[in-house]
C-alpha positions in Angstrom: 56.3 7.5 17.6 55.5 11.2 16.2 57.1 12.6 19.7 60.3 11.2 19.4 60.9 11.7 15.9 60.0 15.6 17.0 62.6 14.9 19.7 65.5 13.5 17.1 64.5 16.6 14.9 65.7 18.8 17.5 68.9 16.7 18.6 70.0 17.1 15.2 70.2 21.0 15.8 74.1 20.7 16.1 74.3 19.9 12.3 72.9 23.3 11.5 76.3 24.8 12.8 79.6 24.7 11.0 82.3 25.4 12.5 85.2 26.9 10.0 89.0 27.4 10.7 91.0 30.7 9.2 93.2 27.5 6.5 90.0 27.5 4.8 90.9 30.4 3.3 93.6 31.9 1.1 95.6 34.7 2.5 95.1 36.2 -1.0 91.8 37.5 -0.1 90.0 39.3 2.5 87.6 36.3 2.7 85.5 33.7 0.2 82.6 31.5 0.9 79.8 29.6 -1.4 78.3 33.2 -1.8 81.1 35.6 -2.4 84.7 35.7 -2.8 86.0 39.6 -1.6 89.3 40.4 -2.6 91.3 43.4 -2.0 90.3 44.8 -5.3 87.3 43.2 -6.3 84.5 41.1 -5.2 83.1 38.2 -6.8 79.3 37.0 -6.7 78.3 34.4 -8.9 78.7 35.5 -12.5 78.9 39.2 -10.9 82.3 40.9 -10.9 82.6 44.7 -9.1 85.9 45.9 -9.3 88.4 48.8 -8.3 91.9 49.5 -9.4 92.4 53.2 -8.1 90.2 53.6 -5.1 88.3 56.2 -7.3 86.2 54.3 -9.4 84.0 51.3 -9.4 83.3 49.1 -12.1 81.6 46.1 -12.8 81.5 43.5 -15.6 77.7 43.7 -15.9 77.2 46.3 -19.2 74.7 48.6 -18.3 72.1 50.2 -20.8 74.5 52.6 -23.1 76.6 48.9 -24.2 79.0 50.0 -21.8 80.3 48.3 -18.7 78.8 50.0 -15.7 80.5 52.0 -13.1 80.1 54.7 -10.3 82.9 57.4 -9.9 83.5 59.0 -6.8 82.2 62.4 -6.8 84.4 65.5 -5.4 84.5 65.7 -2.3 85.9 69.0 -0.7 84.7 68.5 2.5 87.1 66.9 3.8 91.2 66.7 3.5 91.6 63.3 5.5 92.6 60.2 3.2 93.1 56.5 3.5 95.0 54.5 1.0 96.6 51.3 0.7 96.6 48.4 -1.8 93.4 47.3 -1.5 91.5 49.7 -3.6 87.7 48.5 -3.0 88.2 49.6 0.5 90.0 53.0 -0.4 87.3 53.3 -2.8 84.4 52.7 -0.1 86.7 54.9 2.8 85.7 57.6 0.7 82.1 57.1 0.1 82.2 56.3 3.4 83.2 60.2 4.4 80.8 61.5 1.9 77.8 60.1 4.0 78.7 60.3 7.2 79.8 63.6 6.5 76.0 64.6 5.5 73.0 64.9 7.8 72.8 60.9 8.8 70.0 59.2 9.8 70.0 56.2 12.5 67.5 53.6 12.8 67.6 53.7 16.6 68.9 55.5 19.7 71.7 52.8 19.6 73.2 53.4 16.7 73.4 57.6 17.7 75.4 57.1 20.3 77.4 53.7 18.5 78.3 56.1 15.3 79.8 58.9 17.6 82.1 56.8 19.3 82.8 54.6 16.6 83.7 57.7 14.2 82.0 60.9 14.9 83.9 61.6 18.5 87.6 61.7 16.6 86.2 62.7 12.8 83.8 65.6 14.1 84.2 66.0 17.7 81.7 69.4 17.6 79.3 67.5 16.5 79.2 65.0 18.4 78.9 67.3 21.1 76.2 68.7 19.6 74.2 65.4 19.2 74.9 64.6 22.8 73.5 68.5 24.1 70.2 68.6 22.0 68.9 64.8 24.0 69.8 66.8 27.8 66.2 68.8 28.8 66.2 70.1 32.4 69.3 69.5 33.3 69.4 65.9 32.5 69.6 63.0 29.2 66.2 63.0 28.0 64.5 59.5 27.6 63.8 58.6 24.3 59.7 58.1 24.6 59.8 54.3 24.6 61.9 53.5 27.9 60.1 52.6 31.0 59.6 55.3 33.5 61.8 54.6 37.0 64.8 52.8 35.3 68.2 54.0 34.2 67.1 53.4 30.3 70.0 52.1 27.6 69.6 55.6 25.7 70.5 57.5 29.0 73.3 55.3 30.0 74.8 55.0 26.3 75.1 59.0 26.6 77.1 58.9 29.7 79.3 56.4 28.3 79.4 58.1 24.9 80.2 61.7 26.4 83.1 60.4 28.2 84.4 59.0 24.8 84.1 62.2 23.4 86.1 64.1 26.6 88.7 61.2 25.7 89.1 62.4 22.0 89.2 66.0 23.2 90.5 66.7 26.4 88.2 69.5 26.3 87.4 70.4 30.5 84.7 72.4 30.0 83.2 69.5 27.8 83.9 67.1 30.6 82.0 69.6 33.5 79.3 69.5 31.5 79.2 66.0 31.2 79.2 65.5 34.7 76.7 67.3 35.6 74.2 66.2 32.8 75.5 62.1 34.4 75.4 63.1 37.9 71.6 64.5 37.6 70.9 61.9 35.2 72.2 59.0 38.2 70.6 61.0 40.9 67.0 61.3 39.3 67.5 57.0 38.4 69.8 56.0 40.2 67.7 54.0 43.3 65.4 51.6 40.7 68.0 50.7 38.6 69.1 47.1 40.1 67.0 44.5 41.9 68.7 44.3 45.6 68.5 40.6 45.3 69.5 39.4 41.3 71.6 42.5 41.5 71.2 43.0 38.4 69.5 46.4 36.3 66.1 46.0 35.5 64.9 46.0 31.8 64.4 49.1 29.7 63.3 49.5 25.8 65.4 51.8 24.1 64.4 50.4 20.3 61.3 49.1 18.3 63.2 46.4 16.9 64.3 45.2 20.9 60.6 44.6 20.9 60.1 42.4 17.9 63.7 40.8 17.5 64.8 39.8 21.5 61.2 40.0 23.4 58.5 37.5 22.9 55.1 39.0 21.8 53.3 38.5 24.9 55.5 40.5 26.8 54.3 43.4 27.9 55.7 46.8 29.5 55.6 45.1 32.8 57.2 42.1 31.8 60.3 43.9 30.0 60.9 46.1 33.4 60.8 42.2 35.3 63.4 41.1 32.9 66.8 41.8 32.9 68.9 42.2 29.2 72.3 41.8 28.8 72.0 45.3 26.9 71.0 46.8 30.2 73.3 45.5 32.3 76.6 45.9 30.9 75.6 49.6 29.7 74.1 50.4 33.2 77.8 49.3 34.3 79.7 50.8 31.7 78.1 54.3 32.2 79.1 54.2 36.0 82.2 53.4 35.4 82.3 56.1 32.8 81.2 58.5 35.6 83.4 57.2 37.9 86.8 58.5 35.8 85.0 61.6 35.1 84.6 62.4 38.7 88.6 61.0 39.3 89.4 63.7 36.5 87.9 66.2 38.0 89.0 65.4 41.2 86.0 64.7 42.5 85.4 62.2 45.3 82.3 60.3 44.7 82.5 56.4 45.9 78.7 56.3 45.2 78.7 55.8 41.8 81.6 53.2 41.7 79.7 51.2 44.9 76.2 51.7 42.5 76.3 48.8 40.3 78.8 46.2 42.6 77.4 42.7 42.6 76.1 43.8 39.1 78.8 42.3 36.7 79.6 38.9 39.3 75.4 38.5 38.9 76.0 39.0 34.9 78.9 36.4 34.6 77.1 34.1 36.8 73.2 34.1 35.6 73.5 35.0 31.9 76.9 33.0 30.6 75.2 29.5 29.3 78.3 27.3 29.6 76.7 24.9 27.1 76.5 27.4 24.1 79.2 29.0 24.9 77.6 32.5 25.1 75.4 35.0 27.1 71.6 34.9 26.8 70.1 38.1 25.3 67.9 38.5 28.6 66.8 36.7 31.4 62.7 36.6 31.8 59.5 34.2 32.9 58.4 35.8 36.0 58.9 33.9 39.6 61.5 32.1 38.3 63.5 33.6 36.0 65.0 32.0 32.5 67.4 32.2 30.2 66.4 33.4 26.7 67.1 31.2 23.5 68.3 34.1 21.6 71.5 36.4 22.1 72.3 39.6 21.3 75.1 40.0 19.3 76.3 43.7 19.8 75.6 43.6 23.5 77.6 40.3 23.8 80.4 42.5 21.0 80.2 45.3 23.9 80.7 43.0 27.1 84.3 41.8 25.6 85.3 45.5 24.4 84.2 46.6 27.6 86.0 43.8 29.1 82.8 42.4 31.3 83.5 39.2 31.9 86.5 37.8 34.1 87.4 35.0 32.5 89.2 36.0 29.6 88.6 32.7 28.1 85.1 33.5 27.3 85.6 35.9 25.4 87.4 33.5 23.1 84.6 31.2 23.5 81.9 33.7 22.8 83.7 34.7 19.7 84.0 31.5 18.1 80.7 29.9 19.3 78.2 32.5 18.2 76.5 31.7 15.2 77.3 33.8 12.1 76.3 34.0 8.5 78.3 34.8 5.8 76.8 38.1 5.1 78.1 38.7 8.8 76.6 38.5 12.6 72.9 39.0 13.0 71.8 41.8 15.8 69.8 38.9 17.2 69.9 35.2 16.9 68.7 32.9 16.3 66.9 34.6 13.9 63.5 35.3 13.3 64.2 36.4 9.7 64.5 35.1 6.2 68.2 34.3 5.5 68.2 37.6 3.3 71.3 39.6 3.4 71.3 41.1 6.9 72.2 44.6 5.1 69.7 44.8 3.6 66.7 43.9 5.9 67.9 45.2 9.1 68.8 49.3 9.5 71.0 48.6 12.2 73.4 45.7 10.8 76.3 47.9 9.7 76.8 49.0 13.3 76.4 45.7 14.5 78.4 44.6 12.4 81.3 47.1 13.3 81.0 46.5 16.9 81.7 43.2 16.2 84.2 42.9 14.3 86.0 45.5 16.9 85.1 42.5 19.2 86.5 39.8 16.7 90.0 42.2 17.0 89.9 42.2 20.5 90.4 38.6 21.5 92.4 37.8 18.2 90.2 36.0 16.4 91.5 37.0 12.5 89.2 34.1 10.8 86.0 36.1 12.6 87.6 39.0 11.7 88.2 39.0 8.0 84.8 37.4 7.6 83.2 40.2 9.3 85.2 42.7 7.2 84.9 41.2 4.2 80.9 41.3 4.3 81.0 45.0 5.0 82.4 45.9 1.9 80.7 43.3 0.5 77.0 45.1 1.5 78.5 47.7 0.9 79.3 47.2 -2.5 76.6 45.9 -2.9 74.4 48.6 -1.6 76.1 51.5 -3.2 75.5 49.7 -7.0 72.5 48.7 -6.7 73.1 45.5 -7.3 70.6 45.1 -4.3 67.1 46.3 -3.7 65.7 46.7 -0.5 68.3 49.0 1.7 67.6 52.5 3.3 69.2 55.4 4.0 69.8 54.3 7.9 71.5 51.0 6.5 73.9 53.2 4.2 74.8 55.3 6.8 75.4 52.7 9.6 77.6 50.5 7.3 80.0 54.1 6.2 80.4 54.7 10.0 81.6 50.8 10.7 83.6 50.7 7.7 84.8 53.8 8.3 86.1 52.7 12.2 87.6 49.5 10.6 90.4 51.8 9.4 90.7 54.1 12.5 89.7 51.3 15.1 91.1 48.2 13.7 93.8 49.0 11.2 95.2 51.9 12.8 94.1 50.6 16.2 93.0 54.0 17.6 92.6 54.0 21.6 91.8 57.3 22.9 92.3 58.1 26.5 92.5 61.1 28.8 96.0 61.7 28.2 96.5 60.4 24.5 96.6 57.6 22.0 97.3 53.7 22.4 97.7 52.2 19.5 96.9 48.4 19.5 96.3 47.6 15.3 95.4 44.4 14.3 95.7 44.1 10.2 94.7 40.9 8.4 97.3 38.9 6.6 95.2 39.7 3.1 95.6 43.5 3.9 99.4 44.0 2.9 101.3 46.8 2.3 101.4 50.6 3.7 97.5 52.1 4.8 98.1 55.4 5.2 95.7 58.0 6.6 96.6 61.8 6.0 95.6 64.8 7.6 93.6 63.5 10.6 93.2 66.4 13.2 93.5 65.2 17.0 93.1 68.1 19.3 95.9 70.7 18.6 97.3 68.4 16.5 97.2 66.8 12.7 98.4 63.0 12.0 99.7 61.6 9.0 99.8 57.6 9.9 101.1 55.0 8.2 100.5 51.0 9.0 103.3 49.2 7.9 102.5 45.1 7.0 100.5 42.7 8.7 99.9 41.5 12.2 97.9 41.1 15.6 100.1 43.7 17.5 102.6 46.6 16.8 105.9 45.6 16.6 107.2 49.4 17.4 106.2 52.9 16.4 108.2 55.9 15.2 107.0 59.5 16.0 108.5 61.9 13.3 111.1 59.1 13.0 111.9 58.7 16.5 111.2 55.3 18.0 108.3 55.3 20.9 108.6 53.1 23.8 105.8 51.0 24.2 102.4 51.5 22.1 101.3 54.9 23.8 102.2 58.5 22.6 101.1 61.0 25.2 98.9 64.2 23.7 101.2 66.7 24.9 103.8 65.3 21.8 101.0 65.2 19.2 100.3 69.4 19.1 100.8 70.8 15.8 102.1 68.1 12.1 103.2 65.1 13.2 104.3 61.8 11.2 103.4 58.6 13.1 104.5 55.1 11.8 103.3 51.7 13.2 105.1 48.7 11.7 103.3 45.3 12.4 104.7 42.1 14.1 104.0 39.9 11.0 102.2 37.5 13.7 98.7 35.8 13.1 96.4 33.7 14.9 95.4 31.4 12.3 93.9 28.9 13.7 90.8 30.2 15.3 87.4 29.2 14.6 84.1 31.3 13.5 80.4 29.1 13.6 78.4 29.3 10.5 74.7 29.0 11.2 72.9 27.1 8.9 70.2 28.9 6.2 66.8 30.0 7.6 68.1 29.0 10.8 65.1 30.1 12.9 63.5 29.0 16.5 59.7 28.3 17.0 57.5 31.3 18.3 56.0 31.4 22.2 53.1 29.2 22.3 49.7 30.9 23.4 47.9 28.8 26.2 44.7 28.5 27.7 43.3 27.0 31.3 40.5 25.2 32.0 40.2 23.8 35.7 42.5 21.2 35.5 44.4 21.3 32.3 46.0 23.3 29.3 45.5 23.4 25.8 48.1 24.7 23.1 45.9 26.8 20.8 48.6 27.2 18.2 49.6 23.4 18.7 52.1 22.7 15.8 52.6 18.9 15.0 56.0 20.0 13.6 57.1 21.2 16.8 58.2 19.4 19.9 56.6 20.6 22.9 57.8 20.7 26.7 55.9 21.8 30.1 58.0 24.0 31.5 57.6 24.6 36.0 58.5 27.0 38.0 61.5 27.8 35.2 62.7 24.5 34.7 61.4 22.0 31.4 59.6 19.3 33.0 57.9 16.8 30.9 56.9 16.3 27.0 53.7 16.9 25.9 52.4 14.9 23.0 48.7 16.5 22.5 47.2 19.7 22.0 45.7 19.4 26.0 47.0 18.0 28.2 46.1 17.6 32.2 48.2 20.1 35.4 50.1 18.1 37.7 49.1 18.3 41.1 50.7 20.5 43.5 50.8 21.4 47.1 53.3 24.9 47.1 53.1 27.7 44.9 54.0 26.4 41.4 54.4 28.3 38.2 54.0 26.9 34.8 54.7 27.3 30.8 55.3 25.5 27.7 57.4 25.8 25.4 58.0 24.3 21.7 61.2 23.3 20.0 62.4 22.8 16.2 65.7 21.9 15.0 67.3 24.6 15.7 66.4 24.8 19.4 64.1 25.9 21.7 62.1 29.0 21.7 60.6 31.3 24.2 57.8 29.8 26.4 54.3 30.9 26.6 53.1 33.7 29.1 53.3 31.7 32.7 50.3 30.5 34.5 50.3 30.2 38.6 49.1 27.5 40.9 48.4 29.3 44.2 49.2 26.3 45.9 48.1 26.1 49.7 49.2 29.2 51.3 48.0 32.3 49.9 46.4 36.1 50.3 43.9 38.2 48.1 44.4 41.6 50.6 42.7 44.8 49.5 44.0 47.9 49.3 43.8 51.3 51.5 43.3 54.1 49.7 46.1 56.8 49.4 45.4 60.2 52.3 45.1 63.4 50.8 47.9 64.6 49.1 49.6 62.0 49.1 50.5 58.4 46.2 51.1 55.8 48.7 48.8 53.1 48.5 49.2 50.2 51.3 48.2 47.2 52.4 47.8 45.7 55.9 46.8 41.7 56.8 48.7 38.5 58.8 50.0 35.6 57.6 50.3 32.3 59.3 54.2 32.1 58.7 57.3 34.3 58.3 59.5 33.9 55.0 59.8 35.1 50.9 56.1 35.3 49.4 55.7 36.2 45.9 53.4 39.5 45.3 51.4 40.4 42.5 49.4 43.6 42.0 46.1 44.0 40.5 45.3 47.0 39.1 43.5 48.8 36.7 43.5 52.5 34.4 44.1 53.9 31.1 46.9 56.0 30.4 50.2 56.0 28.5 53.8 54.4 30.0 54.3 52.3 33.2 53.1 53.7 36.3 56.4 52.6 38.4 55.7 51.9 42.2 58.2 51.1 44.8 57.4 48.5 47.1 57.9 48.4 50.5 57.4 45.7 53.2 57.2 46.6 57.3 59.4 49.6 56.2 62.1 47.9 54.6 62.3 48.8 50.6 61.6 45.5 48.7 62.0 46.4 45.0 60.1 48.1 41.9 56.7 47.2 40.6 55.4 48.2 37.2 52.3 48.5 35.9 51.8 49.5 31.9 49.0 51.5 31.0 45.6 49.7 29.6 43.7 50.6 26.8 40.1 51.1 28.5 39.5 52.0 32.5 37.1 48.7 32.6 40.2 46.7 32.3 42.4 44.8 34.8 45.8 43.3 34.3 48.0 42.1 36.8 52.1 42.8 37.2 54.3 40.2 37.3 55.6 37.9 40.6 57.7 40.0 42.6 59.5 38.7 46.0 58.8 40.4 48.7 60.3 39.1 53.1 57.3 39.1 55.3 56.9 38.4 58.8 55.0 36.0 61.3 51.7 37.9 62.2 50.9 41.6 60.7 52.6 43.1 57.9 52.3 46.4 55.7 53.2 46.9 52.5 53.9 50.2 50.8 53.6 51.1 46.9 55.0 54.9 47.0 55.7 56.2 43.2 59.4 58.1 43.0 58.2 60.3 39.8 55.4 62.0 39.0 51.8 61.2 39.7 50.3 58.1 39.9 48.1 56.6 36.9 47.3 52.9 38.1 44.1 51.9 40.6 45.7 49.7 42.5 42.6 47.2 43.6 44.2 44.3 45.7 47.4 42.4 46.5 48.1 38.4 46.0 50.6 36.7 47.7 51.6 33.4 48.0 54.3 31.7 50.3 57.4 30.5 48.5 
């Protein structure tokens, strides 16, 4: 009786989403909920009232300790001669504060956000510097890794830099920027280029680029090795982005290099196909297990923001579905959900939520979706707000500076609609119907060049655009016209898409940790067993049957079988424990031959009984920092990439994770050659077991 009240529990999961339409909201303000209501001038929390009528001073109805209602005046700022202002005064107000900080020497809570900041902001608003971020992470010739990406993989941090330095070329048209570039990519490709993708998945293996990757997407048990097995949606789409990105820096430079458009083919189809869960409506976060790979319960939200600016997938009806089926709060989108969090504002508890944030709302503009949109503005300046008068305790200088560079891009990237290519500006806009009247930015310097722009009204698309008060055909104003002052006028289509839906996730909305396991001969017990929790045995990647006690007894199996659990709440499933293996009947423990002189190859010779896909796993032993990478080959023909992480004493053992490898009827070698460096790990034997 216990079990299948645990199992109604977690049926009723789907009342822990609302799902919201843009009517339930006035077009009077950016956006209101049960916890705020943000107007154009003001916003309203509880009894709280913070409120701007000239974009240079903030008030609030709160008297502080002088009797007097408290405020915060802008301070001088002479930095800078750009402006924004319009009729909605809290965000001219913040625009400004905005500059201030990300004017100063910012700090970034990861990697990520570096390379999110210069493209959302720095690559048009300080173009130098940019380029100067970009040159201090190249060392010998190529992007530096950042310390905490696996060894032997094309890591997010070096791909986001390719990507990122093609943005900045775009901004600048600088050539001897964009020679540089190349080079840094092409050495970058050529030194990472052949363990990037699995030749069978197709898809990139995974690479850490952030601490909080580790505790937010990866379950605990995971290890080095496991996160190289796995493949993120992060990964992929970057991987892919950045050779695209070096692909039209070769084409401008005339260059002919197929490679690196070939490089990630099969990579984006394998995406689409493996990671898309029709059911949610969403991409997984990462695929993981071992043998037999599984989706995760948890997405992440920029990387899923990323794959519809980038345009991944090739149904464009996704996009919309992604958009409207991903769980928000109203304090925004989490980096990660479900969440592992309190239902705290995300501002204030995670460094990187601003540029989340922005990158999603970009997203939100993207595929139309004006309800997402103004929801997802709205709770920037909100935090913001918020933030800046301390009316919340808890934030950190990374948090201020990530939410002045998105707010900061919602006027350049979603008001003004700011597309920079090679050859100039498209301007695509998309303005809110609760952002009315004229935004105009001043004094914005674009190559040889200084805009004044002015957005005219409301809409999802610009109705036509005057250049020094001649009207432009289409939405694209080549570079070559932009040298010297120039006046630029977009006036909206008065259009909106009102009808699209956002998904609010419930409060404390939260999935159940990995379950730790142990094996005795014949069975399993939970050691964190939760009566709370709903429990499935999960084989070879695939949830099997319920499990009603702490132990319970193996099924019996003939072939090669692999085996988790995994517990669910009502809010869904979490990750699964580490996988166990049955051997089943057909297996080999093979030692290894030492490497010759000189030489890192490690091999392995012995017959099998029968020709086919066998899984591999290596075990091995040493102490010593990083992944030891290894590529595997089988009878001469290249198989894959094994890695093995470093162990904390040289007494200890580990194994790597399942890894496929075609053997044949009779004798069979296998080869573990290292691509980089020397080798760290004692490899000590080699199981194998037919598929």
């Amino acid at each position: 009786m216990r079990l299948v009240f645990r199992i109604l529990l977690i049926l009723s999961g789907a009342l822990a989403l609302v799902s919201c339409s843009g009517g339930d909201m006035s077009d009077s303000v950016i956006a209101q909920n049960p916890l705020f209501v943000m107007k154009g001038d003001s916003l309203i929390k509880g009894d709280t009232v913070l409120y701007c009528l000239d974009g240079k001073t903030l008030k609030c109805n709160l008297v502080g300790e002088n009797g007097s209602a408290r405020s915060w005046e802008l301070p001088e700022f002479g930095n800078s001669s750009r402006t924004y202002e319009s009729n909605q005064k809290v965000a001219d107000y913040l625009y400004q504060m905005s500059e201030q900080v990300i004017a100063g020497k910012c700090t970034y809570a990861s990697s990520n956000d570096v390379y999110d900041a210069i493209t959302l902001c720095d690559a048009y608003l300080n173009p130098s510097r940019a380029m100067s971020t970009l040159r201090a992470r190249v060392h010998d010739g190529a992007v530096g890794r950042c310390g905490r990406c696996i060894p032997g993989t094309l890591c997010v941090d070096c791909a986001l830099w390719i990507a990122t330095a093609w943005e900045v070329y775009k901004v600048t048209g600088d050539a001897a920027w964009l020679r540089y570039a190349y080079d840094i990519t092409k050495t970058t490709l050529d030194r990472d280029l052949e363990t990037i993708f699995d030749s069978r998945s197709k898809l990139a293996y995974g690479a850490l680029c952030s601490m909080d990757e580790r505790n937010l997407m990866f379950p605990k048990w995971m290890d080095e090795g496991d996160i190289f097995a796995s493949h993120t949606l992060c990964g992929n789409i970057t991987a892919v982005h950045a050779l695209d990105a070096a692909t039209q820096m070769a084409e401008e430079l005339g260059i002919d290099d197929d490679g690196l458009a070939d490089a990630g083919t099969g990579c984006l189809d394998a995406v689409n196909q493996s990671m898309w869960n029709e059911a949610t409506g969403r991409y997984c976060a990462l695929l993981y297990h071992g043998a037999y790979p599984m989706q995760s319960p948890t997405v992440d939200n920029r990387a899923q923001a990323l794959s519809i600016i980038w345009e991944i997938s090739t149904d464009a009806d996704r996009d919309v579905m992604l958009m409207e089926k991903t769980p928000v709060t109203h304090y925004g989108v989490f980096p990660y959900s479900p969440s592992n969090r309190s239902d705290k504002m995300p501002g204030c508890e995670y460094r990187s939520w601003g540029i989340v944030q922005g990158v999603w709302n970009l997203a939100a503009a993207h595929v139309d979706n004006e309800n997402m949109l103004r929801r997802g503005m709205a709770a920037l300046l909100a935090t913001q707000l918020l933030q800046c008068s301390g009316l919340v305790t808890g934030s950190s200088p990374e948090a201020g500076a990530a939410c002045a560079v998105a707010n900061v891009a919602m006027i350049y990237k979603v008001i003004a609609g700011l597309n920079f290519t090679p050859d100039g500006i498209e301007f695509n806009p998309v303005v809110p119907v609760s952002f009315g009247g004229d935004k105009v930015i001043r004094n914005l310097k674009y190559r040889k060049g200084v805009l004044d722009i002015t957005v005219k009204g409301t809409g999802n698309s610009v109705d036509f655009i005057l250049l020094d008060g001649k009207r432009v055909d289409g939405n694209f104003v080549p570079a070559e016209k932009l040298e010297g002052r120039h006046s630029i006028i977009l006036t909206m289509n008065g259009n909106h898409k009102s009808d699209a839906h956002v998904t609010i996730a419930a409060s404390g909305m939260r999935i159940p940790d990995a379950p730790t396991i142990e094996r005795t001969s014949d069975s399993v017990r939970i050691v964190d067993f939760d009566e709370s929790l709903a429990y499935w045995l999960v084989v070879n990647g695939e949830r099997s049957n319920n499990i009603a006690q702490a132990s319970f007894v193996l099924p019996a199996v003939y072939n090669f079988t692999e085996f988790s659990v995994v517990a669910a709440s009502k809010y869904g499933y979490g990750y699964t424990s580490r996988a166990m293996v049955l051997p089943g009947a057909v297996s080999y423990h093979v030692p290894v031959v030492a490497p010759a002189a000189g030489s890192d190859t490690v091999s392995a010779t012995f017959n099998t009984s029968a020709a086919g896909t066998y899984w591999l796993s290596v075990l091995y032993s040493g102490k010593f920092l990083g992944s030891d990478m290894r590529t595997v080959s089988a009878n001469t023909h290249v198989q894959g990439v094994v890695a093995m992480p470093g162990l904390e004493a040289d007494s200890l053992e580990s194994r790597t994770t399942m890894f496929q490898v075609e053997l044949l009827r009779g004798r069979n070698t296998i080869l573990f050659s290292r691509p980089m460096g020397a080798a760290s790990a004692l490899i000590k034997r080699v199981d194998l077991y037919k598929k």
